[in-house]
N, C-alpha and C positions, 0 to 999 in steps of 0.2 A: 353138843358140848358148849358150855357159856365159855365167854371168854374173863375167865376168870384171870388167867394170869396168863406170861407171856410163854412157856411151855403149852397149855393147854389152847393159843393160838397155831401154832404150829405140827402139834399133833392131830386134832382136826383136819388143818390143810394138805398134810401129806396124806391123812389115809384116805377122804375126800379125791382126791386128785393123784389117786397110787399109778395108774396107767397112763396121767398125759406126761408130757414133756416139761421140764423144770428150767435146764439148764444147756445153752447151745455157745459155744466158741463161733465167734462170724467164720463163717466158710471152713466148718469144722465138725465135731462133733455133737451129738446130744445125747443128754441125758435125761431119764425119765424120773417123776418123782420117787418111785421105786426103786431107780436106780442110787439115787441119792440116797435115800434111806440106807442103803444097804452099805454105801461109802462113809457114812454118819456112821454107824455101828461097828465097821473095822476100823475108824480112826479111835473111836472113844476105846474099845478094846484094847491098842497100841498105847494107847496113855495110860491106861490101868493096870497093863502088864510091865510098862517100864515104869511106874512109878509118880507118875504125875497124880497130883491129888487137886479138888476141887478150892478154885485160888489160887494157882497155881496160874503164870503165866507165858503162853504160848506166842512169838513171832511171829509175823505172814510179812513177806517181804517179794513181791512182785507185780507183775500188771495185773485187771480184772480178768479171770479165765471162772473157768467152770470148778475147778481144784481148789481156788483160789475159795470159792463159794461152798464147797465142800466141808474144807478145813474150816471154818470162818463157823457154819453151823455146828459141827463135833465139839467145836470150844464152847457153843451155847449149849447145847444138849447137855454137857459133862460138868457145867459147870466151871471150865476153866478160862480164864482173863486172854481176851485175846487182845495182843499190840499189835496192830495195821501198819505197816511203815510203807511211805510212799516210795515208788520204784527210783522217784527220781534223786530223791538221797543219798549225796556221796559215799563213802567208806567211812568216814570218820565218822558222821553223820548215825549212819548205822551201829556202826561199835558203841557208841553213846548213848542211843537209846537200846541197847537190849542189856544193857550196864546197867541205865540208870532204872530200867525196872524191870531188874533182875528174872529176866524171860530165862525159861530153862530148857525151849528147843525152839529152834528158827526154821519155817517152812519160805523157802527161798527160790527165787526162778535161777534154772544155772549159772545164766549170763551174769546176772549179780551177784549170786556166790561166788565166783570167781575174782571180780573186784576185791571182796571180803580176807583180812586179817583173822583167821580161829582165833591167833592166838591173843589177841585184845577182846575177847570177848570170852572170861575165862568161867562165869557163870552157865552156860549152854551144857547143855548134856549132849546135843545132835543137833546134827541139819539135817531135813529130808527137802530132795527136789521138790517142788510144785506141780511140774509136767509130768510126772512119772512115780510119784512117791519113792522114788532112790534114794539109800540111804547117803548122805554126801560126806557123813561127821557123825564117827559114834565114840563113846568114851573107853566101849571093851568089847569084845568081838560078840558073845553071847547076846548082847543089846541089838549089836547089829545083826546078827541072824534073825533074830526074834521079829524082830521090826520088821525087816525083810517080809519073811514068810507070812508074815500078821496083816501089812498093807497087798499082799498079792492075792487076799481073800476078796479082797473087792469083785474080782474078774468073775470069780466063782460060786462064791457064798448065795446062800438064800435067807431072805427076812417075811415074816408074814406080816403081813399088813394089820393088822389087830393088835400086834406081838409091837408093834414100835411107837415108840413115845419119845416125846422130849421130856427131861429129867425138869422139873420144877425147883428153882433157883429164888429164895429170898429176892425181893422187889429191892431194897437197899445192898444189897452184893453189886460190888462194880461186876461188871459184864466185856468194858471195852477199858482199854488205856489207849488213849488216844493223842500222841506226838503232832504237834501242828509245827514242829522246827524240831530239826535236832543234832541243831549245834549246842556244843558246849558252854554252860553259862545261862542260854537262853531256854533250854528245855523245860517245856512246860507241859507234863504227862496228864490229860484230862479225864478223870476218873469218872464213866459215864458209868450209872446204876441200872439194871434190869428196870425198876421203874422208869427211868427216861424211854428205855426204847420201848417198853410196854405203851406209854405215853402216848408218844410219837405215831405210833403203828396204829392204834386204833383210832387215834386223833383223822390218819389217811384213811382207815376204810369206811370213817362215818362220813369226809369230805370230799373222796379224790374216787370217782368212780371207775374201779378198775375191778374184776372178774374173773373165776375162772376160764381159762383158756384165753384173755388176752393176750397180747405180747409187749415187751417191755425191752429198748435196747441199752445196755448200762454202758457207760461211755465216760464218765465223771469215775476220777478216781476211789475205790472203793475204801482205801486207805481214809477217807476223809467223809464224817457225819453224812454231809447231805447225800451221795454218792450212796453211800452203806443203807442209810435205813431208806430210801425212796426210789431206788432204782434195783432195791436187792430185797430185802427185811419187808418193807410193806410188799410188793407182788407176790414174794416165797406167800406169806401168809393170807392170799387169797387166791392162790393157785396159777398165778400168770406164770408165762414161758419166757423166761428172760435168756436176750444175745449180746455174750460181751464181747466188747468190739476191743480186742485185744490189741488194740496198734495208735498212736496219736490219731485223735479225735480234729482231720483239718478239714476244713467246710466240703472238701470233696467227698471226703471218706464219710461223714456224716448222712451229706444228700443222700447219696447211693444205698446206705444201711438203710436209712430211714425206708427209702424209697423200696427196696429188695422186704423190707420186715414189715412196716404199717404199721409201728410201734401206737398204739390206744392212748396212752399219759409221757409228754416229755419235759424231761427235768434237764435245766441247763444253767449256764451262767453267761451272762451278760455279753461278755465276750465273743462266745460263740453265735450267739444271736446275732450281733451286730455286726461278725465279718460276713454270715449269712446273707444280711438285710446287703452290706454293702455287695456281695459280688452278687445275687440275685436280683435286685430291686432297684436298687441305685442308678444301675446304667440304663432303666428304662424310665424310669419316672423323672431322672433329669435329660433327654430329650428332647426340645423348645416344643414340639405340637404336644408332648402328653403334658408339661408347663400349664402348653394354654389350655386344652380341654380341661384338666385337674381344678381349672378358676371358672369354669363354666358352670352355675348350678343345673343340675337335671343329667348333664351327662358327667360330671364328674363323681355321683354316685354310682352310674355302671361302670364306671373305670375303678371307682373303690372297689367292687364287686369283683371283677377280673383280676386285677392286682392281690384281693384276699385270695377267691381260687388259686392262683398260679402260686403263693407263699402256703395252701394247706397244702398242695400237692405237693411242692418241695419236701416237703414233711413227713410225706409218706402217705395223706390224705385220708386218715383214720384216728389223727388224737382227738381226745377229748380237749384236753387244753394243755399247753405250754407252763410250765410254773418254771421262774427267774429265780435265782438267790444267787448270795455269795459276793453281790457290790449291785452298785448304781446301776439302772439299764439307763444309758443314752436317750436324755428329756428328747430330744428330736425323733429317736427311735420309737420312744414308746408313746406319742404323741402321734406318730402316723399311723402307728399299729391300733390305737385306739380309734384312728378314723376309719382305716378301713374295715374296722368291725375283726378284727384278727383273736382268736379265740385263746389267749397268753394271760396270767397274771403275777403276778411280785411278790413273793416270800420273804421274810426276814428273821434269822436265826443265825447261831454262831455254834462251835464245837459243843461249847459249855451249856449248851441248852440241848443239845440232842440230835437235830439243832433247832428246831421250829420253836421261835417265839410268837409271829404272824404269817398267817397267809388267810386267804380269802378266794371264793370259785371266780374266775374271772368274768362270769356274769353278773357279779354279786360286791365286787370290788370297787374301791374310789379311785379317780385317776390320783399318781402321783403318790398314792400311799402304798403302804409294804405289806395291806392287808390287816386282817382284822386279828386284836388276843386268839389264841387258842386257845382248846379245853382244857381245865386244871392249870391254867395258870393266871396267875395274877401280875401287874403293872403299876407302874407308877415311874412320874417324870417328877425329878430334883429341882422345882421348878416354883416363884412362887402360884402360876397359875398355867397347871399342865396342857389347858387346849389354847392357851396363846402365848403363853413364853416358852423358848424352850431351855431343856434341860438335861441331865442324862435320864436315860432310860435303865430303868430298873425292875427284874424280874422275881419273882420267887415263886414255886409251883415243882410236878415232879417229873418237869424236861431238866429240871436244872441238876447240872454235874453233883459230884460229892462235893468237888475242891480239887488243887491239883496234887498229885503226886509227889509227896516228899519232899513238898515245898511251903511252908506256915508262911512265910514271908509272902507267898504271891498269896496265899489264901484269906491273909489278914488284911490285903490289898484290895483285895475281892469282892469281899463280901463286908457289907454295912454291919455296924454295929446288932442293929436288928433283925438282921438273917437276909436280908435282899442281896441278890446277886446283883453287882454293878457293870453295865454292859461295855460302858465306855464309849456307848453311840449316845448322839445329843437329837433328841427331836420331842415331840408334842404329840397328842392323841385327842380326837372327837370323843363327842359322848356316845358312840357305839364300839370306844376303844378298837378304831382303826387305827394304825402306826402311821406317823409322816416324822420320817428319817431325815433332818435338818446338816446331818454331818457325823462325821466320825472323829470322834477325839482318838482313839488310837490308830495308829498311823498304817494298818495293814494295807498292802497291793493286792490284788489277785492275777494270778496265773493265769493262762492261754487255756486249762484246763480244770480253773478252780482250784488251782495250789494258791496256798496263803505266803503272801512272800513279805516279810518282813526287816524293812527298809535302814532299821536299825544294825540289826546282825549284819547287812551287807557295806554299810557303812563302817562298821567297825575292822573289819575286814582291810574295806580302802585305805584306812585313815593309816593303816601301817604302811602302806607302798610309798616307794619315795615320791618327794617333792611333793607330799600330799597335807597340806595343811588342815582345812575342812572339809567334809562333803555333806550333798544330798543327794539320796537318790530317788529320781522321779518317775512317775511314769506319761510318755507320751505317744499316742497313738497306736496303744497296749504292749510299744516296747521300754524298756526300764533305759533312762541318761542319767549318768552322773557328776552332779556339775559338784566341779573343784576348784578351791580358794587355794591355790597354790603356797607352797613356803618360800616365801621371797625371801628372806634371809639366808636361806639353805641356798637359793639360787646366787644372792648375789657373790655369797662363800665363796662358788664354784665355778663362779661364773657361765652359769645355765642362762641361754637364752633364750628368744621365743622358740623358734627353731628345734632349739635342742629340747623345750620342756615337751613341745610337741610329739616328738618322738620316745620322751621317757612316759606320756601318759599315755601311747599308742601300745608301747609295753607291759603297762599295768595293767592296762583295760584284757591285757591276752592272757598276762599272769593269774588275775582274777578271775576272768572266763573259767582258767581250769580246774578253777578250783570249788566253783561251786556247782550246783543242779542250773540243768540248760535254761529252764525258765527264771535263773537268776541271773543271767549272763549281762553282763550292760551291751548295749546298742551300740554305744560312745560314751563318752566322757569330754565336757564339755567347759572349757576355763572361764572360771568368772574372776574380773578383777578387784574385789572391793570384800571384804570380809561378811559374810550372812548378818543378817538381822538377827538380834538374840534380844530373849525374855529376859526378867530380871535377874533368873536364876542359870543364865546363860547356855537356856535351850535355845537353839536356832527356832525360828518363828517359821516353819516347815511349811504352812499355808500360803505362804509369799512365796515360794517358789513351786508347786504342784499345777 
């Protein structure tokens, strides 16, 4: 079967691969490609008996599990718009987005159903558990029977293998809504087309060598682009056996997965590499005698060599290579990992593109760039001379989104007059259209886990607690500070002094804690005396303080 479109990928790979393994929970369950099949076929059944129709869009709101990948595919099969909400999402957060694109059932883990308002979210027809298919929220009893006895064929049912297919979905039909914040005001819903992930998918199996029966361990949340099609969507459609590591992803729990599974291809973010490098690497290479050998030529090669060995085996001693996305990897870091010959390379993509704008095989790659154009897509820098001024970077090709969700305003922001999608990163490209990413003009963070934290919404947030005149918030040694221009007039009102403001931003920093996702929590909050720096049009000058 060609791979003509992005169903006729996936129907191949199931019937191809009906007896191996698809789907494993770390220290848990698995599931066979057959077995999935036959979960794909009692969920689309449950949306057709209750009503759901193709377009129609369905919630997922928990960690990566095997259910979670279940549901995830039924919405593709069927045709119906799946919204990924990330676990770490407050309440409000949540209510917001299944508002704001009017999702009509929420597949939810208990613990976070239970956080959850029904009654702010009055578009839903149902909630069904994630762990159990339970119904948790029905509208009439007959729904919930139905449901019931419909999800409980999974245990029992038979599918023939010939007999199943994925339902073939128009290439411009959104596929994914995809919430990168979802707080109020700032929701930005990114309406990803079956062409992008068609895109995207074959783009990995012509670059990223991965096979049936490798292993794959997904650990990056699936809630978000890079995560979804690269550690789930591309292995499904070549038959790999993916483990989701259901629990925070912290360099212990990583080593050990890795090391227990021997995962083929690993996909990470910058972050994690770098606490890796510092708690594996760091305490031995700074040492004074491995110092002075490392300045020795002739043995400072087999100390490369030893040092590579001891970082693949950490790894689990079987990838192919390491791909970076989602921010900067640390010049020091990837600077040594280039010396020691370490088999790793740098991606560069955003929601809005799928996400892959660049990457390149890490054999194949220049240092310091983010990899080379992909296929079907086209580039260009805002620049008057793209490989030595730089510029913004700009894309068009069919990784790239529709536009966002019920929003003209951001989409007239967006997109150039002449159809280019504007990335909002500033950098330059050679003439074999490698990327060299010179900065980011939009001002996103990323998270411990490849959440996108932005610095705006949490400031907006600050600027209402008291005695809060300005903020910024930074990030430093991948925890978030927030330095504060106090209101001195407000202070001298009340007579507030050092002392006491001290204690009233010890209370903000705890008020604010609670109110947002743990990866948005500030560290501290830190007094600056002297009012920020502002542009003309009295934005703070953000790069003076990062």
């Amino acid at each position: 079967m060609e791979r003509k479109n992005l169903a006729s990928l996936y129907t191949k790979s199931f019937r191809d691969n009906w007896d191996l393994p698809l789907f494993s929970d770390y220290e848990g369950e698995t599931f066979f490609y057959k077995d999935v099949a036959l979960s794909i076929q009692t969920i689309k059944s449950v949306f057709s008996n209750v009503g759901i129709a193709k377009g129609d869009k369905i919630a997922i709101y928990g960690r990566n599990s095997s259910n979670w990948g279940k549901i995830f595919l039924a919405c593709a099969s069927y045709g119906v718009i799946a919204v990924p909400i990330l676990p770490d999402f407050k309440p409000d957060n949540v209510h917001n987005i299944v508002n704001h694109s009017g999702a009509m059932f929420l597949f939810a883990a208990r613990s976070l159903y239970s956080t959850l308002n029904i009654d702010e979210m009055p578009s839903l027809k149902g909630v069904i558990a994630i762990e159990d298919f339970a119904i948790l929220k029905a509208i009439d009893e007959n729904l919930q029977n139905f449901t019931s006895q419909g999800l409980n064929l999974m245990k029992d049912g038979h599918i023939d293998r010939e007999a199943f297919e994925f339902e073939p979905v128009d290439s411009d039909e959104m596929m994914i809504l995809s919430y990168t914040s979802g707080s109020s005001g700032f929701s930005k819903g990114v309406m990803i087309p079956v062409r992008s992930v068609f895109s995207n998918v074959i783009f990995a199996q012509d670059h990223m060598p991965l096979k049936s029966g490798d292993k794959i361990v997904s650990f990056l949340p699936m809630a978000h682009v890079f995560g979804l099609l690269f550690e789930y969507l591309f292995p499904v459609s070549v038959g790999c056996h993916i483990t989701f590591l259901n629990k925070m992803p912290s360099p212990q729990v990583l080593i050990k997965s890795f090391q227990q599974i021997k995962p083929r291809l690993i996909l990470s973010v910058p972050l994690v590499i770098e606490k890796i490098y510092k708690k594996s690497l760091l305490p031995t290479i700074q040492k004074p005698a491995i110092k002075i050998m490392l300045g020795i030529p002739g043995i400072n090669k087999l100390l490369h060599k030893k040092i590579n060995a001891k970082l693949i085996e950490t790894f689990g001693g079987n990838f192919h290579e390491i791909v970076i996305g989602g921010a900067a990897l640390s010049s020091e870091v990837e600077t040594f990992f280039r010396k020691i010959g370490f088999q790793f390379t740098i991606g560069y993509g955003m929601t809005e593109c799928g996400p892959l704008i660049s990457y390149a095989a890490w054999s194949e790659t220049q240092p310091l760039s983010a990899g080379k154009l992909v296929d079907r897509m086209e580039i260009r820098i805002e620049s008057e001379d793209p490989y030595k001024i730089v510029g913004e970077i700009q894309v068009k090709g069919d990784n790239v989104m529709l536009g966002y969700f019920n929003n003209d305003e951001a989409n007239k922001n967006t997109f150039t007059e002449d159809g280019w999608f504007r990335t909002g990163d500033l950098g330059i490209i050679d003439h074999n259209n490698f990327v060299y990413i010179k900065g980011r003009s939009k001002n996103m963070l990323l998270g411990p886990s490849g959440q996108n934290i932005y610095p705006e919404e949490l400031e907006a947030r600050l600027s209402n607690l008291p005695y809060v005149a300005e903020c910024v918030v930074v990030q430093r040694e991948n925890k978030l500070v927030a330095l504060v221009f106090p209101d001195k007039d407000g202070m001298h009102t009340n007579n507030i002094d050092e002392n006491a403001l001290n204690t009233i931003m010890a209370d903000n920093r705890k008020n604010f804690n609670h109110h947002v996702a743990q990866y948005e929590q500030l560290s501290k909050i830190e007094i600056v005396n002297e009012e920020f720096e502002k542009t003309p049009k009295k934005n703070i000058k953000r790069f003076l303080y990062s």
